[in-house]
N, C-alpha and C positions, 0 to 999 in steps of 0.2 A: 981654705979651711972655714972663710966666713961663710964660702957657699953651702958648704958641707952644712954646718950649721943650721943655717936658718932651713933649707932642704928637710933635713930633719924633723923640727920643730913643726913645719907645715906636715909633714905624712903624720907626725904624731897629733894634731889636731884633728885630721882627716880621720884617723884612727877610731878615735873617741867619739866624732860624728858618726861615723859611720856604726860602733856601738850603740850607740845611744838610739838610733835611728833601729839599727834590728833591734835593740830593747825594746822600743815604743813598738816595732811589728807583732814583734810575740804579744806584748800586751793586749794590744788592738785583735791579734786571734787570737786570744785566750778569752777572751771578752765575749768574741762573739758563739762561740762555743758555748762559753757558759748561759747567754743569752737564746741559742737554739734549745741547749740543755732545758732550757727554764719553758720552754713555747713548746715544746715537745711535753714537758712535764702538766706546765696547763690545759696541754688539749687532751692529754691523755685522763685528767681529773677531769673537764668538762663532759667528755665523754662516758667517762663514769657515773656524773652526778646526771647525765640524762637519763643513762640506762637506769640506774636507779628508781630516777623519779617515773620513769615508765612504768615499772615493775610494780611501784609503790600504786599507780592509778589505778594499773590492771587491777591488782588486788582489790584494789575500794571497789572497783565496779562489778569485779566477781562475787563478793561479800554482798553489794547492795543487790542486788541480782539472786543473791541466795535467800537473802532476808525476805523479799519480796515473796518467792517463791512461799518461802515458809511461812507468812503472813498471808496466803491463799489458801494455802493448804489448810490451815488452820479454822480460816474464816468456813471453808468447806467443812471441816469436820464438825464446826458449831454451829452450821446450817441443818447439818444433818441429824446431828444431837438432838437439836431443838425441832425438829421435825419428829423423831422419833419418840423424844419427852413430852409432845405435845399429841400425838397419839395415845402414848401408854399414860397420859393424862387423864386424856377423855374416857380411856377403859375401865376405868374404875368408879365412874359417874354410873353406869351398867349396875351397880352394887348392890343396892335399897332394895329390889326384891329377893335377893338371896339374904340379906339381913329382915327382913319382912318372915321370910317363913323361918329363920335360926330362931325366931322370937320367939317364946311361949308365949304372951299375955297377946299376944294376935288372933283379933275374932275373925275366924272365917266370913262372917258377912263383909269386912271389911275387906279381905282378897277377894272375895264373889266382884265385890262392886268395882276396886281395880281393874278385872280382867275384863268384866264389859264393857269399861270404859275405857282397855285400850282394842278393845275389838270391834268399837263403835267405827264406822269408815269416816272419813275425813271430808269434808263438806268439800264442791268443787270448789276450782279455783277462781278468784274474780275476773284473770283476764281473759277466759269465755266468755264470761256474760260480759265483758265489754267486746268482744269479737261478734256475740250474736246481737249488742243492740246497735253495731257499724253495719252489719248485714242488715237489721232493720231496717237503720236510717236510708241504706242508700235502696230497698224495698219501696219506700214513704217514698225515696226522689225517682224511681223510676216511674214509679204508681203517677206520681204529681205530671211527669213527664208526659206521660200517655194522655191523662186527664186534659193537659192544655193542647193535645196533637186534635183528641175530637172535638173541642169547644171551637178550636180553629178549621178541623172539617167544617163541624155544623156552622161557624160562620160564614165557610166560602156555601155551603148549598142553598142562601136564599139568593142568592146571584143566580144560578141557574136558570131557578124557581122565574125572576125579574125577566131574564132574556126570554126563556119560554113564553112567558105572560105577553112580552113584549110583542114578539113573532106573533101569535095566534090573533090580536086585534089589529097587526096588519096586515093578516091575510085575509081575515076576515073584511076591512075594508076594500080592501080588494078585491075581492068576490064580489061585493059587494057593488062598489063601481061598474067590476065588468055585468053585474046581471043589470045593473039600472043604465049602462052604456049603451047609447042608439047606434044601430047600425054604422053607421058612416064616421063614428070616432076609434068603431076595430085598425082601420090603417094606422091610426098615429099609435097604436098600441105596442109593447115590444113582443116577442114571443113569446116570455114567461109570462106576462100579464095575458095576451092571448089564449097561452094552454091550459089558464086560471079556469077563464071562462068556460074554456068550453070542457072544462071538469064539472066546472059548475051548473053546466046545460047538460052533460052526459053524453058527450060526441066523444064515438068509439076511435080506438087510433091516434086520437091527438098530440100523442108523443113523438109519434115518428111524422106528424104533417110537417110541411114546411109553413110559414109566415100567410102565404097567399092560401094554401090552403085551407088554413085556419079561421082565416077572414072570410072566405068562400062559404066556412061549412056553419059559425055562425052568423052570419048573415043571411044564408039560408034560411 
C-alpha cells in the first residue's frame, strides 16, 4: 500500500510537470506567432510607407516639371509680347505728319520745306572714305616701293659703267704695248694678246691663226 502510495504521488507530480511544461509550450508558440503576426505587420506598413513616399516624390517632380514647363512657356509668351509691343510702339512714332496735315494753322511752306528735307539723299557713309584712303595708303606704299626698286637700279648701273671704263683702258694699254712691242717679245706673248696686235696692225684672218702664225705674220 506504501508502494501504491508514494507511486502515485510521483505520476501525480509528473503530471503537473508535464502540464506545466505543455502550458510553457503553447505559451512559447503563441508568442511566436504573435511575434511573426507583428514582423508581417511591419513590413507590410514599411512597405507601404515606401510605396507611398515614392508616389509622394513622383508627384513633386511631376509638379516641378510642370511648373517649369509653364514658367517657359510664359517667359515665351512675354518675349513675344514685348517683341510685338515694341513694334506696334515704334508705329506710332510714323504719326507727326498725318497730324501735321489734320492741322489747320499748318503753313504750306512749312510741309514744302519738310518734304525736301526728307527727300534730300543722305551723305555717304564714313567707312568708304576710310576704305578709299587704305586703298590710298597702300597706293603711296607701292608707289614708295617701286621708287626705292629704280634708285637701287640706278645704283647698281654706275658699276657697269666702272667695269666698262675699267676694260676699255686695258685694252687699250694693250694695244698699246703690242704696237710699241719689238719683234722678238711676239713669242713670250699669249695669243689673245697676240690677236690684239694684229687687230691693231690689220692682219686679215687672225682669229682662226694659230700662235706661230700670228708671230710669223707680225713679225713680218
Amino acid at each position: 500500500m506504501a508502494k501504491s502510495t508514494k507511486s502515485s504521488k510521483v505520476e501525480i507530480q509528473l503530471r503537473k510537470r508535464i502540464a506545466e511544461l505543455e502550458k510553457a509550450l503553447d505559451d512559447a508558440t503563441s508568442r511566436l506567432k504573435r511575434a511573426r503576426k507583428d514582423a508581417d505587420k511591419s513590413r507590410a506598413d514599411a512597405e507601404k510607407a515606401i510605396r507611398k513616399a515614392s508616389k509622394s516624390a513622383q508627384r513633386k517632380i511631376a509638379e516641378t516639371v510642370d511648373a517649369a514647363r509653364d514658367e517657359l512657356a510664359r517667359l515665351g509668351s512675354s518675349a513675344v509680347s514685348r517683341a510685338t509691343g515694341g513694334g506696334s510702339a515704334t508705329a506710332p512714332q510714323s504719326a507727326p505728319p498725318s497730324a501735321a496735315t489734320t492741322a489747320p494753322t499748318a503753313a504750306p511752306d512749312q510741309t514744302l520745306k519738310k518734304v525736301a528735307a526728307r527727300d534730300v539723299p543722305k551723305p555717304a557713309s564714313k567707312p568708304a572714305a576710310k576704305k578709299t584712303t587704305a586703298k590710298k595708303t597702300t597706293a603711296k606704299k607701292t608707289t614708295t616701293k617701286k621708287t626705292t626698286t629704280k634708285k637701287t637700279a640706278a645704283k647698281k648701273a654706275p658699276a657697269k659703267k666702272t667695269t666698262t671704263a675699267k676694260k676699255a683702258p686695258a685694252e687699250k694699254t694693250a694695244a698699246a704695248a703690242s704696237a710699241t712691242a719689238p719683234a722678238g717679245s711676239y713669242a713670250s706673248m699669249t695669243v689673245v694678246e697676240l690677236r690684239k696686235a694684229a687687230r691693231e696692225k690689220g692682219v686679215k684672218g687672225y682669229t682662226s691663226l694659230s700662235k706661230a702664225q700670228l708671230v710669223a705674220r707680225l713679225q713680218g
